[in-house]
C-alpha positions as CSV (number, residue, x, y, z in Angstrom):
1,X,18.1,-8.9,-3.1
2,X,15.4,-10.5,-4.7
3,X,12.0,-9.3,-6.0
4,X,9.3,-11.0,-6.4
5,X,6.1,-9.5,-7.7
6,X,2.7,-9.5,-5.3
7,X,0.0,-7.8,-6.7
8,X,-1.9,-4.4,-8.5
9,X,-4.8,-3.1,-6.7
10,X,-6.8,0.1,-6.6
11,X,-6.0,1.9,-3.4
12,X,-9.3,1.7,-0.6
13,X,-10.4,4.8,0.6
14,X,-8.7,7.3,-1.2
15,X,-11.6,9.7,-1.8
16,X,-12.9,9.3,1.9
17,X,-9.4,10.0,3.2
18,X,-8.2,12.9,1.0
19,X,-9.0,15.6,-0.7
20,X,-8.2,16.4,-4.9
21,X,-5.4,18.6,-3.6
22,X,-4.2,16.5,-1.7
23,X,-3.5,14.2,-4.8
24,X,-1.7,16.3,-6.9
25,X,1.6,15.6,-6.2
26,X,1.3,11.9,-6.8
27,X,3.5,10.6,-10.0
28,X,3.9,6.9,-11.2
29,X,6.5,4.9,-9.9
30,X,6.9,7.5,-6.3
31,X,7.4,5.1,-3.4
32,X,4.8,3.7,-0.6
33,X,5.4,2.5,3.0
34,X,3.0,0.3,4.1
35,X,2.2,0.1,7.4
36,X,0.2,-2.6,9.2
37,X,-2.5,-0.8,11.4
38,X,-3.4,-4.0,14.1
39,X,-5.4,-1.7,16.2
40,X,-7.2,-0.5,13.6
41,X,-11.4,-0.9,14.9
42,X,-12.6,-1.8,11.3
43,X,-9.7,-4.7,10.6
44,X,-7.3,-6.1,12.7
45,X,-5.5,-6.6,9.3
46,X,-5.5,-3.7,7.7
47,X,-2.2,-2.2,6.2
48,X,-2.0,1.8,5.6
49,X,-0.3,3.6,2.5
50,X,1.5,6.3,2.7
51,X,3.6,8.9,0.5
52,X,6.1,10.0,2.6
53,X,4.4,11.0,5.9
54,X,0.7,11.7,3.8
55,X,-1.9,8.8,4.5
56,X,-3.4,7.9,0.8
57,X,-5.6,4.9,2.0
58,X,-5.8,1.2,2.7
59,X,-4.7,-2.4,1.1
60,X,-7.7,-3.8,-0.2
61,X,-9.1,-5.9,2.5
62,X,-9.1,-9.3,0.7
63,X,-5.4,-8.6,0.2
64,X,-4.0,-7.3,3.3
65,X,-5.3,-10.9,5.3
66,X,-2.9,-12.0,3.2
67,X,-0.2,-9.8,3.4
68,X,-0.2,-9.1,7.4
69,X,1.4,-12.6,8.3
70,X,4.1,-12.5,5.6
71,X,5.1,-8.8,7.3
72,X,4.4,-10.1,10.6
73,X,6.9,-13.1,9.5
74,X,9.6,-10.6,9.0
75,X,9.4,-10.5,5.2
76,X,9.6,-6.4,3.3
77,X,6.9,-5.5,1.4
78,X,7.5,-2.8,-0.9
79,X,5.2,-0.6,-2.8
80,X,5.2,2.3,-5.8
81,X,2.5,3.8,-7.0
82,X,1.8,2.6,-10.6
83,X,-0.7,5.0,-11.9
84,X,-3.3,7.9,-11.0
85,X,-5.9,8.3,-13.0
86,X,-8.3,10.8,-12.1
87,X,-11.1,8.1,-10.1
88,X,-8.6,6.0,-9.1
89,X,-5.3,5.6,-7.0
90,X,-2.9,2.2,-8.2
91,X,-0.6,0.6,-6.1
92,X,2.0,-2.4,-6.8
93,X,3.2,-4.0,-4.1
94,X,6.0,-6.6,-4.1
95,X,8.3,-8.9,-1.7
96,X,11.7,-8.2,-1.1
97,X,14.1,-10.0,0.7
98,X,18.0,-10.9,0.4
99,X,18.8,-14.3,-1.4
100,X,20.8,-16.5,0.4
């Protein structure tokens, strides 16, 4: 399997989506799914985080254009959350997929 690093980005809509404690929990390095939302009214784009089953927020827009046709191309994207600083949520997300 290879790895190849994507991109760091401040989590959208963490504040409008959750509440402090609903945060707590959160540690460095716990794993995200991403999940591409195409219904979604606001963005036809946009790609969902999540910590287990709890909805944290979205991939910044300007990055999830990118990132839908590479998913919808069959390649992983995989995510851990990097840091959580007190006004901010951090996500790295990354490609994975098996070397041939």
């Amino acid at each position: 399997m290879t790895k190849v690093n994507c991109n760091t980005f401040d989590v959208r809509g963490v504040k409008f989506h959750n509440k402090p404690e609903d945060l707590v929990y959160l540690e460095a390095k716990m794993p995200c799914k991403l999940l591409p939302e195409p219904t979604n009214e606001f963005d036809p784009n946009a790609i969902a985080i999540l910590v287990g089953e709890h909805f944290l927020g979205y991939v910044p827009k300007e990055l999830a254009k990118h990132f839908t046709p590479m998913m919808n191309a069959g390649l992983k994207l995989s995510a851990m959350i990097k840091s959580t600083l007190p006004a901010k949520l951090i996500v790295t997300c990354w490609l994975v997929w098996d070397k041939e």
